[in-house]
C-alpha positions as CSV (number, residue, x, y, z in Angstrom):
1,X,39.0,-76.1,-55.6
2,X,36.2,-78.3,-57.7
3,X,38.1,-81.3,-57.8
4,X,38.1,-81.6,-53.5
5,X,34.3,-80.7,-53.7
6,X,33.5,-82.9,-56.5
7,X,34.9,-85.8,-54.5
8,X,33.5,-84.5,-51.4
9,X,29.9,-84.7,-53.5
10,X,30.5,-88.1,-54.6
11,X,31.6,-89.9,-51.3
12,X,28.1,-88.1,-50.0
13,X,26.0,-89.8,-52.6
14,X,27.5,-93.0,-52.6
15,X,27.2,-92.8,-48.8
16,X,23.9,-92.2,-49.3
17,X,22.9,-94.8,-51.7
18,X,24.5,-97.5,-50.1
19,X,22.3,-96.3,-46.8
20,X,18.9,-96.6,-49.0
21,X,19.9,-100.0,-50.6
22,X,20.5,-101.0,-46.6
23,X,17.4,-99.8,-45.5
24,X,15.5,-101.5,-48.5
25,X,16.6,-104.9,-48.1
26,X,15.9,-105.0,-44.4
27,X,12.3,-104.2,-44.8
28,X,11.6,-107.0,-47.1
29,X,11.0,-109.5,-44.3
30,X,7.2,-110.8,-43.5
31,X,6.4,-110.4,-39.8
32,X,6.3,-114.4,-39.9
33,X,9.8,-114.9,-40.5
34,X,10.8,-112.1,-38.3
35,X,9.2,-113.9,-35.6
36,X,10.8,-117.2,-35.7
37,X,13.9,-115.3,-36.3
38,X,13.3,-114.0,-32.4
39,X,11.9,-117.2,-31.3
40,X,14.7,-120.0,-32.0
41,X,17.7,-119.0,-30.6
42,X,15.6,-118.8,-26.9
43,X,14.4,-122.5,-28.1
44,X,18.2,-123.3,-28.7
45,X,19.4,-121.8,-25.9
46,X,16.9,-123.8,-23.5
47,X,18.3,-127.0,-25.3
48,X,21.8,-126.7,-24.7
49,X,21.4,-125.9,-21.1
50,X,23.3,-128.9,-19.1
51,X,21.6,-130.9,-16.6
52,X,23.2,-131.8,-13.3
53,X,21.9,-134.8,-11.5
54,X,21.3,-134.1,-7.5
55,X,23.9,-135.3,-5.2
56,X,27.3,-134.9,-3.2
57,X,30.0,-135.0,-4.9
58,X,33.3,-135.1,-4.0
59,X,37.3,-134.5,-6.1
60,X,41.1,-133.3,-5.5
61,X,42.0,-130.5,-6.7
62,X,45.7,-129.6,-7.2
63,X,47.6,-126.0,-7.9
64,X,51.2,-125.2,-7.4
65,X,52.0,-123.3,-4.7
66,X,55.5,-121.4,-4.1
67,X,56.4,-124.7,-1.9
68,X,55.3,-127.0,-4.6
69,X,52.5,-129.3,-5.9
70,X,49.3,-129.0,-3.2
71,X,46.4,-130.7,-3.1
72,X,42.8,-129.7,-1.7
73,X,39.9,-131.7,-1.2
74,X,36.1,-130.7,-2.4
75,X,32.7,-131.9,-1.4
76,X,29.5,-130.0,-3.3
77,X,26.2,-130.8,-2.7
78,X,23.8,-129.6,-6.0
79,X,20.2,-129.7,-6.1
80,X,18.5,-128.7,-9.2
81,X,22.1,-127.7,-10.6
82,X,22.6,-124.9,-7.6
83,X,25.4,-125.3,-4.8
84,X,23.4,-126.0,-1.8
85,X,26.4,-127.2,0.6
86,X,30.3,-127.2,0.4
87,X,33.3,-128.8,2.4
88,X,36.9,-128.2,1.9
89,X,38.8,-130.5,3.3
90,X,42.9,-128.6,3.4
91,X,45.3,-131.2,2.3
92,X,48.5,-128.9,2.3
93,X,52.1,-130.5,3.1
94,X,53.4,-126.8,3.6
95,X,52.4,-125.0,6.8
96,X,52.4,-122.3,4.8
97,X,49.9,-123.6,2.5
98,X,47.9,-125.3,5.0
99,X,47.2,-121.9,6.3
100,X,45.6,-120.9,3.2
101,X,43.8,-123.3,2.5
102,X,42.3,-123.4,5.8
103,X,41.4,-119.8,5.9
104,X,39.9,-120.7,2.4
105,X,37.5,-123.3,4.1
106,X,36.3,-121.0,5.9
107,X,35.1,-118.4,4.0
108,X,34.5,-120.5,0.5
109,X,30.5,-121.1,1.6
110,X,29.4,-117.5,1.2
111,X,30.7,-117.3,-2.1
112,X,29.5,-120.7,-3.8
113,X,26.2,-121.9,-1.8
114,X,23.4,-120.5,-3.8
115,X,25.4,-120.7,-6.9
116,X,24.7,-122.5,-10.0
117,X,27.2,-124.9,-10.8
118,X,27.5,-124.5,-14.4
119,X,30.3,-122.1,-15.0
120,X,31.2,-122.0,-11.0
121,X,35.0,-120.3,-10.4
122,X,35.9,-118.4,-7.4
123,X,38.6,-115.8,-6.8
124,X,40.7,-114.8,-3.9
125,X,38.7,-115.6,-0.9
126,X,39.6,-115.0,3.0
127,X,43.0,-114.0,1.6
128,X,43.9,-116.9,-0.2
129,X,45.2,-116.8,-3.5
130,X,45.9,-119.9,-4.9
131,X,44.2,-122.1,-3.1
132,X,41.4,-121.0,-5.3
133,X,43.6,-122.9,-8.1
134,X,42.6,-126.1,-6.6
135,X,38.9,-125.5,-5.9
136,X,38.2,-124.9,-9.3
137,X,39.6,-127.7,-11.3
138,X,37.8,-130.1,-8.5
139,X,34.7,-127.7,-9.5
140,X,35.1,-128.8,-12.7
141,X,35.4,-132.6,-12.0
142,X,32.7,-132.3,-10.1
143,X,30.6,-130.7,-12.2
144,X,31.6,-133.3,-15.1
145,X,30.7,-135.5,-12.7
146,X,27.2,-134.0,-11.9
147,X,26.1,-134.0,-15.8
148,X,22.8,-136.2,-16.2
């Protein structure tokens, strides 16, 4: 019974000094460097932020649909990068899609205006599924588009 206590011992100490060599090498910064450490990446971050001249801007965006290939039509109005108006304009051959996307159209305002367009994708809305496809890759033209 030593031997599985004597190990038991020495997995506690090692443990334990691994914890105070830890604790002693993070306490060796100055209060200088531990500032600038906090301060840069906010700096960087501010930096890398994309700018997104104001305008209307307008793209076609396609999806596959059950039918085949579809196409829908996107106009965005940005100020200060945010979504301040949007059209969709339903270019479906199917009737079936044209539905969709027309439903789409009509509910697709409440989810984008007020949104920033950096990073802009919507989901399902008004029961369309796909049509949602096509929104987002003209988003993403557009947004390519938008960059000052």
């Amino acid at each position: 019974m030593r031997t599985p206590r004597r190990t038991t011992i020495a997995l506690v100490s090692g443990v334990s000094a691994v914890a105070a060599l830890a604790s002693c090498s993070s306490g060796g910064a100055s209060p200088d460097t531990a500032d600038d450490a906090v301060e840069q990446p906010a700096e960087t971050a501010a930096a890398e932020e994309p700018e997104y001249a104001d305008g209307t801007y307008t793209a076609t965006g396609s999806y596959e649909s059950p039918a085949g290939p579809e196409t829908v039509g996107v106009s965005i109005t940005l100020a200060g990068g945010v979504v301040t108006a949007v059209v969709v304009t339903p270019e479906a051959t199917n009737p079936a899609s044209q539905k969709f996307q027309t439903q789409f159209a009509s509910g697709v305002a409440d989810a984008v205006v007020g949104q920033p367009i950096e990073g802009l994708a919507v989901d399902t809305v008004s029961g369309s599924s796909l049509t949602p496809d096509g929104f987002n890759a003209a988003v993403a033209e557009i947004a390519a588009d938008a960059l000052a």
